[in-house]
C-alpha positions, -999 to 999 in steps of 0.1 A, spaced: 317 210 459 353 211 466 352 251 465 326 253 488 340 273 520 328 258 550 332 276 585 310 248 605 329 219 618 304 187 613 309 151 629 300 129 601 289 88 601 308 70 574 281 46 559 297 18 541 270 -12 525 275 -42 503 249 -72 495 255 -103 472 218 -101 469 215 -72 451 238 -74 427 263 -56 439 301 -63 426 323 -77 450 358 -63 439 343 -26 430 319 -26 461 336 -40 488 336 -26 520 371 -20 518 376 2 486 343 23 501 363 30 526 392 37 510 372 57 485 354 80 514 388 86 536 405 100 505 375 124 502 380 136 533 416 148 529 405 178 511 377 182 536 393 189 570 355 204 580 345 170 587 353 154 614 340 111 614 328 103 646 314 63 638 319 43 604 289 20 602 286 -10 583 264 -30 564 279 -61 552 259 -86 537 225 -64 536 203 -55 508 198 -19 504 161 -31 489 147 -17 527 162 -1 556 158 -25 581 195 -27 587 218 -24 617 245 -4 607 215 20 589 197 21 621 226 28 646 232 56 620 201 72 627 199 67 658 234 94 664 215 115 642 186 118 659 199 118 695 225 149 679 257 128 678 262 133 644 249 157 612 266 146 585 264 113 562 293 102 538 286 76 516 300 64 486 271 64 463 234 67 463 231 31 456 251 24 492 225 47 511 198 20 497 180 6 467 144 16 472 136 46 449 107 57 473 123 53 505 159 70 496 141 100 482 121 106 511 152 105 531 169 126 507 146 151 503 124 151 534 135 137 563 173 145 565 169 183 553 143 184 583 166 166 606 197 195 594 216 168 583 242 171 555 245 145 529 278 134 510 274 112 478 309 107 470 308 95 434 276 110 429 294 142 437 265 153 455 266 173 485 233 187 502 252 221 511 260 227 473 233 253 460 214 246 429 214 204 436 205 183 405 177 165 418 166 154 384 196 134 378 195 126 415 161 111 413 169 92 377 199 78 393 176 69 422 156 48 400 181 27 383 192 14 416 156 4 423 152 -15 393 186 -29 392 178 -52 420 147 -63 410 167 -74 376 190 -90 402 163 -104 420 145 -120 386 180 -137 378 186 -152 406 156 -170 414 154 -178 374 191 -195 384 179 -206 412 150 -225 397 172 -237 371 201 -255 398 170 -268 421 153 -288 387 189 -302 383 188 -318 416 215 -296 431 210 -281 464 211 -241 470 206 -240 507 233 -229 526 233 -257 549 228 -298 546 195 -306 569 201 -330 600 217 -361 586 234 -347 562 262 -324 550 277 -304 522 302 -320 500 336 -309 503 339 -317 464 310 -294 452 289 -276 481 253 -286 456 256 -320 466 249 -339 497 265 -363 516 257 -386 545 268 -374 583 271 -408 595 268 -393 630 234 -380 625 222 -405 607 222 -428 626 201 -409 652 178 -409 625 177 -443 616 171 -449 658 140 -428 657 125 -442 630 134 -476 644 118 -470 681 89 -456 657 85 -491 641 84 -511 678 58 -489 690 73 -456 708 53 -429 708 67 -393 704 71 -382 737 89 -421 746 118 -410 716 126 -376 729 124 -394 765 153 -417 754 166 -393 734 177 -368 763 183 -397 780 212 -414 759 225 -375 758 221 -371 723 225 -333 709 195 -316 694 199 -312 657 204 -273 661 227 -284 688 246 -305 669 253 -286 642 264 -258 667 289 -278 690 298 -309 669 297 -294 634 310 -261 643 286 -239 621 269 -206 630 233 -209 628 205 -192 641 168 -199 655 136 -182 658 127 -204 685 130 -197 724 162 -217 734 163 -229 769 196 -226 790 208 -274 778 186 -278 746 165 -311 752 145 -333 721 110 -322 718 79 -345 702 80 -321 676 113 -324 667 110 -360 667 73 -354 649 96 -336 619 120 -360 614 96 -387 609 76 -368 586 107 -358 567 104 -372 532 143 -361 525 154 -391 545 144 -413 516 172 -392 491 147 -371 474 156 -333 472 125 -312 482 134 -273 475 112 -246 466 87 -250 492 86 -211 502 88 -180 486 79 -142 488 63 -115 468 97 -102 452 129 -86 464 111 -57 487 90 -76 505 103 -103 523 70 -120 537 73 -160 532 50 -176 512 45 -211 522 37 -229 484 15 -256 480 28 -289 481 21 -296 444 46 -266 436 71 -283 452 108 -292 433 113 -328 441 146 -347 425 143 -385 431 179 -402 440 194 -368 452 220 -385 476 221 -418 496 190 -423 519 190 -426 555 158 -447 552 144 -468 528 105 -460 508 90 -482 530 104 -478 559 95 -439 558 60 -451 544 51 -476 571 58 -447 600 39 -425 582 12 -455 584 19 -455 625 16 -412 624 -18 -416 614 -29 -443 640 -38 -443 679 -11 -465 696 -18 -454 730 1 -481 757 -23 -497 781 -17 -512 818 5 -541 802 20 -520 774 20 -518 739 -6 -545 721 11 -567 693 -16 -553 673 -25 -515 687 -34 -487 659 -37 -516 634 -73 -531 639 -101 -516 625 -134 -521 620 -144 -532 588 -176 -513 585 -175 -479 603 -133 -482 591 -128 -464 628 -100 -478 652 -107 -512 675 -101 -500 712 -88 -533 735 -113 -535 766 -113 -559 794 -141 -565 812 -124 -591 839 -86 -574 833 -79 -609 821 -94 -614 788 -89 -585 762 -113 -581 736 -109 -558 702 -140 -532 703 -157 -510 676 -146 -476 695 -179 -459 674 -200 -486 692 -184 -476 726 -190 -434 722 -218 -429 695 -236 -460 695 -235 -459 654 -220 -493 647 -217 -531 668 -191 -540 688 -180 -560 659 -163 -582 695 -132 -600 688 -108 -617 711 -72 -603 713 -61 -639 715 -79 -650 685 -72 -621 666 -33 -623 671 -31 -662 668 -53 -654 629 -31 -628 619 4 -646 631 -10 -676 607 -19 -655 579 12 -640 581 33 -667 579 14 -683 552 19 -658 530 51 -655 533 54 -691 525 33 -682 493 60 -652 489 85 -680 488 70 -700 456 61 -668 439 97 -663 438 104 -696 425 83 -691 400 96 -663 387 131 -672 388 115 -701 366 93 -678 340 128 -659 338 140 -685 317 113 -689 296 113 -676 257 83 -661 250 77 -635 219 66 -609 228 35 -601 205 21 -634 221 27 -618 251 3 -581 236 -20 -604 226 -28 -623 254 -26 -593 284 -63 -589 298 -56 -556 310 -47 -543 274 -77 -555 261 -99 -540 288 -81 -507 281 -85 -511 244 -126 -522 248 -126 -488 269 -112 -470 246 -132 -479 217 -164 -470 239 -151 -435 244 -145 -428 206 -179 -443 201 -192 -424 225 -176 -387 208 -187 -403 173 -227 -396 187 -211 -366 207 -210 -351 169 -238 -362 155 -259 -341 186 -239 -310 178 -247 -312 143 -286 -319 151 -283 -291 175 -293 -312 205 -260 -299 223 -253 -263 220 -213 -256 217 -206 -251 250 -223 -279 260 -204 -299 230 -168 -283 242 -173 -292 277 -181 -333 267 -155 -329 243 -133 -319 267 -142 -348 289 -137 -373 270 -109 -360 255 -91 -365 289 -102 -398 296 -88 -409 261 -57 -395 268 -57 -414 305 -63 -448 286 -36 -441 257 -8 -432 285 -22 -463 305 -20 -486 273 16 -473 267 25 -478 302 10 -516 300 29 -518 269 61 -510 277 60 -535 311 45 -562 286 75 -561 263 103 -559 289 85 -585 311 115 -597 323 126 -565 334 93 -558 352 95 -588 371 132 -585 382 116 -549 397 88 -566 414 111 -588 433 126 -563 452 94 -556 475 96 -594 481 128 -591 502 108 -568 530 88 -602 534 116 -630 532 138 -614 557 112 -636 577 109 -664 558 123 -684 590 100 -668 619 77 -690 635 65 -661 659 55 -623 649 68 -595 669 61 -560 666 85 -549 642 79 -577 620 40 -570 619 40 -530 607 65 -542 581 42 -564 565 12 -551 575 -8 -522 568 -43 -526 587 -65 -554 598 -102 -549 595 -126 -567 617 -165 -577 602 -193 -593 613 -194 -625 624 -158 -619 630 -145 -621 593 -110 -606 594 -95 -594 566 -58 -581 564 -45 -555 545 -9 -566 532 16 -537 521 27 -541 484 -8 -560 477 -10 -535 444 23 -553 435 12 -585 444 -18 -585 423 2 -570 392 30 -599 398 -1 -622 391 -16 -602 365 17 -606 346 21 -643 353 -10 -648 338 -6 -632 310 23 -651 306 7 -687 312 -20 -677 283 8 -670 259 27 -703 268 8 -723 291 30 -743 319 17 -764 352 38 -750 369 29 -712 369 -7 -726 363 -8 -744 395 4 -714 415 -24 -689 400 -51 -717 405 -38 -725 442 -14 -701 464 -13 -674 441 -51 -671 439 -59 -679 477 -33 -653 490 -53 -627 469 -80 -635 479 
């Protein structure tokens, strides 16, 4: 190649390209020593004159959609250059396909010459070695994809571990100085946060928390992390001239389960390291890692807004109802719309009975309604208050523990169930073997009940295990009662207060009301365990509660 004598003076376009994502070796690859590499080439080659060095740092050579690459081609094809210098085949691009048809099609028809430094290749030199050309093409394909497989296996690997691989913390958050997998709280942000889920919780709608939002002059999150944070980042989005809060800004925020300090990665992905279409997974594919960093929120905080997302708390003439998005009716299960027929008494409505005339008005009075639900709320609080007593009493109680096995109801329901299901497979058999089931029909029963054996035994376990470290399980169960003793001294119930406690009122005939407490699930194990303590060492004191407070707040 060096011999070659060359009358025509050519204008060459140094290519230089180097990608992380690739592969490709930082100290042997960098842009630098490529360029180093290609100017001492051209010493001995004072035929070619460089008119433009274009670079590509930070691209993968897995597809030419690259800037330097394009600006490239485009002083070819407008006749500004005809000559390309590159270092190696593998800095032209990684795509075996594409790089030959460049090689051997479209540059030769475009007269352009081609200079693979290392590869000492030149497109001049007669008798090329396409074969070795073409082999060489392919290991630089593949090499990538090898890359490719690694990386996400790494990936994978860091994500299951709880550590984060995104380049940057999410709103609320930032990267820790200390070890950039880990996150720590922006107490700047997160208090913005913690504002919009609050003005969630007294009743603001979307639109009313961006409103107050732009109004207090708080930066947009992309804003923020632009101005205040000082990082470089990019949208997709159409960016007016003063970013402003949007509902569906606020909308992902409150639906953000991150808040609550789990880690949710791995929710896209694409095809493989060519094609670079996102993939949005299913949420079941998910990588979750529970206690990740401190929350912003608390569970039920981020549960009871995603309550209020799901409900229709439209503001009437006099504002927000006490009660709005949390009535339904206890038959159809549709919202309760408030109507007033003289603007001065409200009424709670079926709103099925109103527009398809499928249920009855199922007619309550606001009045009544609010002054049954304040009352109910307040009593069981007060029953809240003794159940904690009582606890703190069973705590010091001595009770063995195989008592304890013995005497749990819920275990022996579980263990009657299971002995049905083996009964059940026992005549299972007995049909194969008479042929009255063919296999397949056998297999599939089998199968069946094989499952729901398997559900008992982990639910007997689970039982188990809560059984023998009672006190443990109770200690756990108090800490839902806090959410409800913060009140213990309110005589009145505002807003706030009432979506903290309560998940949905339901309105019946004859106007039964019946209100849906959150934690009831807790509740009712809380008793199921104090019974089962009361059988294995009876006391009047727990007794009492189960036969009075505990069993009327059930109920």
């Amino acid at each position: 190649m060096k011999n070659q004598i060359l009358k025509k003076i050519y204008r060459a376009v140094v290519y230089l390209r180097l990608s992380d994502e690739d592969g490709d070796n930082r100290e042997s690859d960098s842009i630098s020593n490529q360029r180093i590499l290609i100017h001492s080439f051209l010493k001995s080659h004072p035929e070619i004159q460089v008119v433009k060095e274009c670079v590509d740092d930070g691209y993968t050579g897995t597809n030419f959609n690259r800037p330097g690459f394009q600006e490239m081609l485009r002083m070819l094809e407008e006749g500004e250059a005809d000559c390309i210098i590159v270092k190696d085949l593998s800095r032209y691009g990684r795509d075996f396909s594409g790089v030959l048809q460049y090689v051997e099609r479209i540059l030769p028809k475009m007269g352009v010459r081609l200079i693979l430094v290392n590869d000492n290749y030149d497109s001049l030199t007669p008798n090329r070695d396409f074969l070795t050309l073409r082999f060489k093409s392919l290991i630089n394909d593949l090499y990538p994809a090898d890359t490719s497989k690694s990386v996400r296996s790494h990936l994978y690997v860091k994500m299951t571990a709880g550590q984060c691989v995104a380049p940057f913390a999410f709103y609320g958050y930032l990267k820790s100085e200390e070890d950039k997998h880990k996150l720590v709280m922006d107490e700047v942000a997160a208090s913005v946060v913690r504002d919009i889920y609050h003005m969630k919780m007294q009743g603001y709608s979307l639109t009313d928390i961006s409103e107050e939002l732009n109004r207090r002059g708080i930066l947009t999150p992309l804003r923020y992390k632009q101005v205040y944070l000082k990082q470089k980042l990019k949208t997709g989005f159409r960016l007016t001239e003063k970013p402003v809060w949007m509902p569906t800004m606020v909308r992902r925020i409150l639906l953000d389960e991150r808040y609550t300090g789990v880690l949710i990665q791995g929710k896209t992905t694409t095809p493989n390291h060519k094609v670079k279409v996102v993939i949005h997974k299913e949420e079941a594919e998910w990588i979750r890692y529970e206690n990740a960093f401190e929350p912003v929120i608390n569970r039920h905080q981020y549960e009871v807004v995603g309550n209020l997302m799901k409900m229709d708390t439209m503001r009437g003439a006099k504002g927000l109802a006490l009660l709005s998005g949390l009535v339904k009716c206890g038959d159809c299960k549709e919202s309760m719309v408030l109507k007033s027929p003289d603007k001065v008494h409200h009424y709670y409505v079926c709103s099925t009975s109103l527009y398809e005339k499928q249920c009855s008005s199922h007619s309550i009075s606001e009045k009544k309604l609010v002054g049954a639900v304040t009352e109910a709320i307040l009593h069981y609080i007060s029953v809240l208050m003794e159940l904690k007593e009582i606890l703190a009493y069973v705590k010091t109680a001595s009770i063995p523990r195989q008592r304890l096995l013995e005497e749990d109801k819920k275990l022996e329901m579980l263990e009657k169930e299971s002995q049905r299901i083996l009964n059940i497979k026992v005549k299972l058999y007995d049909s194969f073997a008479e042929e009255i089931l063919d296999r397949t029909e056998f297999e599939t029963f089998k199968a069946k009940y094989d499952q729901s054996l398997e559900e008992i035994r982990q639910a007997m376990e689970c039982q188990q295990k809560e059984i023998r470290n009672l006190q443990e399980t109770l200690e756990k169960q108090q800490e839902w009662l806090e959410y409800f003793l913060e009140y213990r001294d309110r005589t009145e119930v505002d807003r706030l207060m009432l979506v903290n406690l309560v998940k949905r009122i339901e309105v019946y005939e004859q106007k039964r009301i019946i209100i849906h407490f959150w934690f009831e699930d807790e509740f009712e194990k809380v008793l199921g365990l104090l019974e089962t303590v009361n059988r294995a060492k009876p006391d009047r004191k727990v007794e009492a509660f189960l036969k009075g407070k505990g069993a009327e707040a059930s109920a």
